[in-house]
C-alpha positions, 0 to 999 in steps of 0.5 A: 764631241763633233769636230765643229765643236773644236776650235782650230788654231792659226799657224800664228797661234800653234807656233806661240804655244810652241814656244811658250812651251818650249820656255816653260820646258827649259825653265823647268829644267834650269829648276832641276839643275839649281836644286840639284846643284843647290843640293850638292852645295849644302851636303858636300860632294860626300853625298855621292859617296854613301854606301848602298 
């Protein structure tokens, strides 16, 4: 692929794809959190106590 065919992002642009992924970064860890939390909620903190 030649370096023509590439579209070139404004400063503008690239710091809005920052952030978008940044937002979609914490969003999914907060996901994480509620289910683990969510998780421990349903099986009681005995969950962690199982033998290996």
């Amino acid at each position: 692929m030649k370096d023509q065919d590439m579209v070139s992002l404004t400063e503008t642009q690239k710091k809005a794809r920052r952030s978008r992924s940044k937002a979609i970064g914490f969003a999914l860890a907060a996901l994480v959190v509620i289910f683990y939390v969510a998780t421990i909620v349903k099986f009681g903190p005995a969950i962690l106590n199982r033998p290996m």
